[in-house]
ZAVOFI-880754 format. One record per residue (C-alpha): residue in one letter; chain; x, y, z. Coordinates in pm, 1 decimal, padded with zeros to 6 digits. Layout:
{"A", "A", {X, Y, Z}}
...
This chain:
{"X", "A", {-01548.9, 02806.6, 01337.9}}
{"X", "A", {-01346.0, 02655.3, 01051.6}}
{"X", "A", {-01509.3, 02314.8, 00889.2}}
{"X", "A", {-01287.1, 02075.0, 00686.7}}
{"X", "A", {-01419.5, 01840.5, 00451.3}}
{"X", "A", {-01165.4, 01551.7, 00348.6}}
{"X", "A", {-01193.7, 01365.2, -00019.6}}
{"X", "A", {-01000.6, 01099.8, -00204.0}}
{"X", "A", {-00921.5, 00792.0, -00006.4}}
{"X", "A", {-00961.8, 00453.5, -00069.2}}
{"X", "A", {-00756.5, 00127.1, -00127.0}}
{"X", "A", {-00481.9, 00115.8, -00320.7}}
{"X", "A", {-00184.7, -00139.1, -00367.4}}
{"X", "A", {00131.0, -00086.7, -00240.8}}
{"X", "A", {00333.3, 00124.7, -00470.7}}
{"X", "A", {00008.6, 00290.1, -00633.0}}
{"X", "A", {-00103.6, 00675.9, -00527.4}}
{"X", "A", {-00384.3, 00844.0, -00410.7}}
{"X", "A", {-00432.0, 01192.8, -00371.3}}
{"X", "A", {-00663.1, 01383.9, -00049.2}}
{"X", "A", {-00814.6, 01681.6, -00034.1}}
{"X", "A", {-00941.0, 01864.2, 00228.2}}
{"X", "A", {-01106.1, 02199.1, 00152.4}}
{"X", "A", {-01179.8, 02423.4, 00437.2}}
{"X", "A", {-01479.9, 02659.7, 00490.3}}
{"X", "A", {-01557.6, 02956.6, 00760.0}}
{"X", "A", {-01381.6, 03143.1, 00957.7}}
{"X", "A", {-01027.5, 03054.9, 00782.0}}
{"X", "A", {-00859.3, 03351.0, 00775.4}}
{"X", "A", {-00693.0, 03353.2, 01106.2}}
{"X", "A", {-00518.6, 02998.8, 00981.9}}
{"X", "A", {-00157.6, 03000.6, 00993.2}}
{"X", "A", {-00098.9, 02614.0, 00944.8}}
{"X", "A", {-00282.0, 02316.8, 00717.2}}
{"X", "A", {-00192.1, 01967.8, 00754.9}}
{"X", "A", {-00217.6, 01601.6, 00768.5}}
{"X", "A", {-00214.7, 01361.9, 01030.4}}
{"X", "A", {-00292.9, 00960.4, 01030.0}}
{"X", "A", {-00376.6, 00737.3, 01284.5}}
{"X", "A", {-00351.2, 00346.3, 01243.0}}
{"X", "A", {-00537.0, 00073.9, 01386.9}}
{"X", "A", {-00396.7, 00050.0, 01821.9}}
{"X", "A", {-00199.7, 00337.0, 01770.4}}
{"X", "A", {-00140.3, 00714.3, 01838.4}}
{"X", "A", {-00240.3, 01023.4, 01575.3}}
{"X", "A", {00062.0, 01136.8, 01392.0}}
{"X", "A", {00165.1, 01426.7, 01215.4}}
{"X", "A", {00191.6, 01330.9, 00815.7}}
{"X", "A", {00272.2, 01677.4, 00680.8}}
{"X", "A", {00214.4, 02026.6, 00727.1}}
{"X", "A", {00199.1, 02375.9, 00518.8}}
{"X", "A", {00188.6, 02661.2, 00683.2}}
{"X", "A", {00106.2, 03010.4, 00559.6}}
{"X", "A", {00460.5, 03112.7, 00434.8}}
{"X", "A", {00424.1, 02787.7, 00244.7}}
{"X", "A", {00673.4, 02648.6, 00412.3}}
{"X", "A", {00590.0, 02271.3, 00451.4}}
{"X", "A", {00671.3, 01954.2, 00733.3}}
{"X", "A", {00686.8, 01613.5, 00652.5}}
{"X", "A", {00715.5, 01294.6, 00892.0}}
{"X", "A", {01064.3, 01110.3, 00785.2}}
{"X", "A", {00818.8, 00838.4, 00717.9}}
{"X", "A", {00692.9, 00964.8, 00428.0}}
{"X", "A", {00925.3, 01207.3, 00279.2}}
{"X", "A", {01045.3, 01169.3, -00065.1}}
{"X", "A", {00695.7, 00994.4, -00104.4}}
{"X", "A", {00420.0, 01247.3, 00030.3}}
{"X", "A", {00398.6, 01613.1, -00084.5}}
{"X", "A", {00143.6, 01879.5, 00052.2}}
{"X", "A", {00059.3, 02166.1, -00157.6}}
{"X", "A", {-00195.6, 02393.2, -00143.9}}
{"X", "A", {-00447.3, 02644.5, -00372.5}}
{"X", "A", {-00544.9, 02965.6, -00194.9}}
{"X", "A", {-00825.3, 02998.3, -00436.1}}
{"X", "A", {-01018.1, 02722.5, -00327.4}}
{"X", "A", {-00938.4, 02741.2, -00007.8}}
{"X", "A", {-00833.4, 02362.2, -00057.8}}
{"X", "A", {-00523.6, 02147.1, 00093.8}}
{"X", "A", {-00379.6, 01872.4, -00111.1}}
{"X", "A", {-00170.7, 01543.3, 00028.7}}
{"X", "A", {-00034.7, 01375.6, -00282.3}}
{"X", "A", {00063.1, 01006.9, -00183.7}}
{"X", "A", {00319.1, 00805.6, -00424.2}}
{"X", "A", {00530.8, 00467.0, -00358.5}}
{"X", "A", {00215.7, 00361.5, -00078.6}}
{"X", "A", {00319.7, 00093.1, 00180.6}}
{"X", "A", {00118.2, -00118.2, 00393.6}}
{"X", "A", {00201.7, 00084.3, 00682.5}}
{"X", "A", {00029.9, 00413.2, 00512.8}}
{"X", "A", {-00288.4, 00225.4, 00628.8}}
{"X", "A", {-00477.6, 00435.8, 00889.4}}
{"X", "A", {-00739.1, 00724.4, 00887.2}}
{"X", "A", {-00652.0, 01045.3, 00786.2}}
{"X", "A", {-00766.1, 01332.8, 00911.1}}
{"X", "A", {-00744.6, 01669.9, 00776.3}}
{"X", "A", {-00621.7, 01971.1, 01050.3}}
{"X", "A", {-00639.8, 02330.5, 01038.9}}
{"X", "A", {-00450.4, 02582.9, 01298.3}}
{"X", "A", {-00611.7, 02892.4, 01378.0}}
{"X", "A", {-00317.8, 03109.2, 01482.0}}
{"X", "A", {-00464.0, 03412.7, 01690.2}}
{"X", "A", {-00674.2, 03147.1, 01962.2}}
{"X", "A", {-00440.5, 02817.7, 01925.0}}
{"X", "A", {-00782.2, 02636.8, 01801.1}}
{"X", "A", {-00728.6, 02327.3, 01595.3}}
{"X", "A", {-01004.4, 02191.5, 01357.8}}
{"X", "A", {-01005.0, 01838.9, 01217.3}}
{"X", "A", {-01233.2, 01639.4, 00960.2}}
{"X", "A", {-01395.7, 01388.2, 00966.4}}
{"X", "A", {-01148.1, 01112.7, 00842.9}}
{"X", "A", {-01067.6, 00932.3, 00539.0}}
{"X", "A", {-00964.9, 00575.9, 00522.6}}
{"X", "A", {-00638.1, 00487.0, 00330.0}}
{"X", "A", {-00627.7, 00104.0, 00295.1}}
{"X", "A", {-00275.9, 00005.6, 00153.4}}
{"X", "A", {-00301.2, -00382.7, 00059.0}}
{"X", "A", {-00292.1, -00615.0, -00220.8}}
């Protein structure tokens, strides 16, 4: 069992930034792949970014050029740094993590990002 536990959301005004963690606990070491994903208000989950463990990383057009994922092995800890917000970053976002020997995805528990003035 991996568990994720998401930080750092909140409201912000469009153009501000926030930044989310999501540090990750357990059975990690079978993860090949750490990422975002966001789900508004009457709509589906989506895929915000992704790093996986070449450290190669994934972003939805949406939010590339504003949204970069990075990552410190140490802490075992994800990071989504979120610049230029818009309204439509509004949603929950959930923290995922990819265990790559038995195709098992973990999520969190959600964090609200509330882009408004």
């Amino acid at each position: 069992q991996v568990q994720l536990v998401e930080s750092g959301g909140g409201l912000v005004q469009p153009g501000g930034s926030l930044r989310l963690s999501c540090a990750a606990s357990g059975s990690i070491f079978n993860i090949y792949a750490m990422g975002w994903y966001r789900q508004a208000p009457g709509k589906q989950r989506e895929l915000v970014a992704r790093i996986f463990e070449s450290g190669s990383t994934d972003y939805a057009d949406s939010v590339k050029g504003r949204f970069t994922i990075s990552r410190d092995n140490a802490k075992n800890t994800v990071y989504l740094e979120m610049n230029t917000l818009k309204s439509e970053d509004t949603a929950v976002y959930y923290c995922n993590a990819v265990d790559g020997i038995r195709g098992v995805h973990y999520w969190g528990q959600g964090t609200q990002v509330t882009v408004s003035s």
